[in-house]
N, C-alpha and C positions, 0 to 999 in steps of 0.2 A: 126855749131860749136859755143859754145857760147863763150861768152868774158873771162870767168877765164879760157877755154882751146886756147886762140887763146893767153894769157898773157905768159901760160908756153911755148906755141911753141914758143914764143919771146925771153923769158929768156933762155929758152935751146936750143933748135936748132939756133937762130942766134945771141945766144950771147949778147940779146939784157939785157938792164938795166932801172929801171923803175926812171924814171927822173920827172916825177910829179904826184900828188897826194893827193888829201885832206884827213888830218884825220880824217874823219868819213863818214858815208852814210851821203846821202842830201836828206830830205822829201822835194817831190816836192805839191805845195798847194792841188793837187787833192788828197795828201796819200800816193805816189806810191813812194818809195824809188830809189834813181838813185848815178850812181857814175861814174867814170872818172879817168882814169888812162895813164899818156903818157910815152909810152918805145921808146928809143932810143939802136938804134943796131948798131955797131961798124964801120958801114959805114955812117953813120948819118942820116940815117934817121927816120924820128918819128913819132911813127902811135898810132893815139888815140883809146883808146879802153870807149867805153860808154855803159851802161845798166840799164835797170828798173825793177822794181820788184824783182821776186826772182833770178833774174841773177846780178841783182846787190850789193844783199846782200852774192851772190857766187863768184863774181869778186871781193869785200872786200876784202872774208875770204883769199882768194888767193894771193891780194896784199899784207895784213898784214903776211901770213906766208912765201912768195917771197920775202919782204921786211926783215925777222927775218933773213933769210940766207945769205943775203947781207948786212946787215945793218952794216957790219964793213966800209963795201967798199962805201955805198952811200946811207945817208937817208936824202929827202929835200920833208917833206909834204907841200903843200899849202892849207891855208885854202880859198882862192880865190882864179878862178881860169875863162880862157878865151880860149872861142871853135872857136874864129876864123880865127886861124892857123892850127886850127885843123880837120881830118876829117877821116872817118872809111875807111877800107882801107879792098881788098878783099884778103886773106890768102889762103898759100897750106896747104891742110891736109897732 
């Protein structure tokens, strides 16, 4: 499963909300676009979702149109941002 469908399992099935997030893709030196997104679920805890390439330019679109629906309730991008609280985490289909 890739990371824009493991965002919506978050947001919908466990109520989760996307609590960090940089405004844009991030070109990494070799080309390869990557991005980062951390959701919090109503029991606290927080599971980073990260990807490159074209999974990360689909984890975006996802963020930005998951964030459009929510964005009354909680919009907080960061343009920096730190992986070492962070880390991917194994999900139910």
């Amino acid at each position: 499963m890739d990371a824009s469908k493991r965002l919506l399992i978050l947001c919908d099935r466990e109520n989760g909300k996307i609590t960090r997030h940089p405004e844009n893709l991030r070109k990494l030196d070799n080309g390869v676009e990557h991005y980062f997104v951390e959701v919090t679920c109503n029991d606290g805890i927080q599971y980073g979702l990260q990807a490159y390439g074209e999974e990360a330019i689909s984890l975006y679109k996802e963020t930005m149109k998951t964030l459009g629906s929510f964005h009354a309730f909680y919009h907080s991008p960061l343009s920096l941002f730190s992986f070492t609280n962070l880390r991917d985490t194994e999900f139910i289909q």
